[in-house]
Each structure stands twice: as structure tokens, then as C-alpha cells.
C-alpha positions as CSV (number, residue, x, y, z in Angstrom):
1,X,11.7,8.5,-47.5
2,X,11.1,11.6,-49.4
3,X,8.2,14.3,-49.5
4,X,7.7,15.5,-52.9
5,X,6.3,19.1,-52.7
6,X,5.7,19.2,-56.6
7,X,3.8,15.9,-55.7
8,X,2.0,17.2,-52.8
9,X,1.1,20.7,-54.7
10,X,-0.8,18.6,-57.0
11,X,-2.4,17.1,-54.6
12,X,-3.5,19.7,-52.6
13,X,-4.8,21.4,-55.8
14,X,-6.8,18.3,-56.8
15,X,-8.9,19.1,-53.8
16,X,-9.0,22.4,-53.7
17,X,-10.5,22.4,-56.7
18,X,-14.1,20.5,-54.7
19,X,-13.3,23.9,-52.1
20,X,-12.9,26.6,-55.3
21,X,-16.3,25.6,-56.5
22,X,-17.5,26.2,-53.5
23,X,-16.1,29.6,-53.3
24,X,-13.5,28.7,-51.0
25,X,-10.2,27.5,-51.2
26,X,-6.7,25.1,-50.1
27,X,-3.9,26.9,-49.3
28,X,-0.2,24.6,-48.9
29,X,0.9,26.1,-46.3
30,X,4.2,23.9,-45.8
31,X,5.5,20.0,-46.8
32,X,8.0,19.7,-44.6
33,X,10.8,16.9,-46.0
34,X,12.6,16.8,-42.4
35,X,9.4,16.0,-40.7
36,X,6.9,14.6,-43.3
37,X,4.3,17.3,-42.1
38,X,2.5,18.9,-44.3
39,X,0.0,21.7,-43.6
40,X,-2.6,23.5,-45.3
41,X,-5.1,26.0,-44.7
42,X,-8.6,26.1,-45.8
43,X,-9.7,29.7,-46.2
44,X,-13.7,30.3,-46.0
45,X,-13.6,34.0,-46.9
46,X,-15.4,33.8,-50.0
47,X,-18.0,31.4,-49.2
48,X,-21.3,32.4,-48.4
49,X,-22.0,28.7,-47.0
50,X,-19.5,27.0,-44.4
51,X,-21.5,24.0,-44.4
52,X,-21.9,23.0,-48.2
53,X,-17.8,23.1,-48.1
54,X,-17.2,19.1,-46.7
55,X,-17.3,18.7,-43.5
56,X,-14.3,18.5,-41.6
57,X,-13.3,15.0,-40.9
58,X,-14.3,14.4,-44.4
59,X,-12.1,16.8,-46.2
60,X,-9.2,15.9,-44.3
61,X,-9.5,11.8,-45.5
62,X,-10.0,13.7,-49.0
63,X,-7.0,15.4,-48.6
64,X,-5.0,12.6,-46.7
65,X,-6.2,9.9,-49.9
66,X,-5.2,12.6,-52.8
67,X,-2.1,13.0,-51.1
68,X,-1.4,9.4,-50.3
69,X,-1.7,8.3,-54.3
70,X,1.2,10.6,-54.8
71,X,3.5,10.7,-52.0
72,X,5.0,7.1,-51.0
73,X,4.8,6.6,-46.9
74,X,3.7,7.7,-44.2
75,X,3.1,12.1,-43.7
76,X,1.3,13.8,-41.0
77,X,-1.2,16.0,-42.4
78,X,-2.6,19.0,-40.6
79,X,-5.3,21.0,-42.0
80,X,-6.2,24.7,-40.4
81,X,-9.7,24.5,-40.2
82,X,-11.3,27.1,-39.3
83,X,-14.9,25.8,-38.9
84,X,-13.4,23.7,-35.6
């Protein structure tokens, strides 16, 4: 099983492009091949409303499905929320 970072990076930009329109943004932080990780960041600095970003569990099934139509398998995805 592989993790393609090229594969995830579009991912992750697909849906940070919902957060940048919001003022915020997705930041890769890793995709890890050895341990199918892959973590991001979601960075709130420029947004002047926490709560029209999507909610928590929500953007992380957004994440997980953009991710999962490009990257075969099984990954763990963790997302550094810093609304929790």
C-alpha cells in the first residue's frame, strides 16, 4: 500500500479551498508512507468567524472523502483543530 503525497496535497487543497473562502486555511502538515498518517492543521488566524468554517466532525469526513477518492486504502487522518 502506498501514500501518494502529490495525491494527498491535492486533496487537502481541494478542501482548503471551502476553509480559504472562509478566511482560513489547511495546512499538510505530514503523509506519512510508513504509517499511513496523515496530518493537517487548520489555521483560524484570519477568520473573523470560527463557526461559519464547518464544524469539526464535518470537515474532518470532508477531508477523510477528498482524500479517500485519491489515495487507495486505508490512512489515519488527524486534523489539528483548534476549535476542540
Amino acid at each position: 500500500m502506498s501514500l501518494d503525497p502529490a495525491a494527498v496535497a491535492a486533496a487537502v487543497d481541494e478542501v482548503g479551498r471551502i476553509i480559504r473562502a472562509d478566511g482560513g486555511d489547511l495546512v499538510l502538515v505530514a503523509a506519512d508512507p510508513a504509517t499511513l498518517r496523515i496530518s493537517l492543521a487548520l489555521d483560524l488566524s484570519g477568520v473573523s468567524c470560527e463557526d461559519c468554517v464547518l464544524p469539526p466532525d464535518q470537515l474532518h469526513e470532508t477531508i477523510a472523502a477528498a482524500i479517500g477518492r485519491r489515495v487507495p486504502g486505508e490512512f489515519e487522518l488527524v486534523v489539528a483543530d483548534p476549535r476542540r
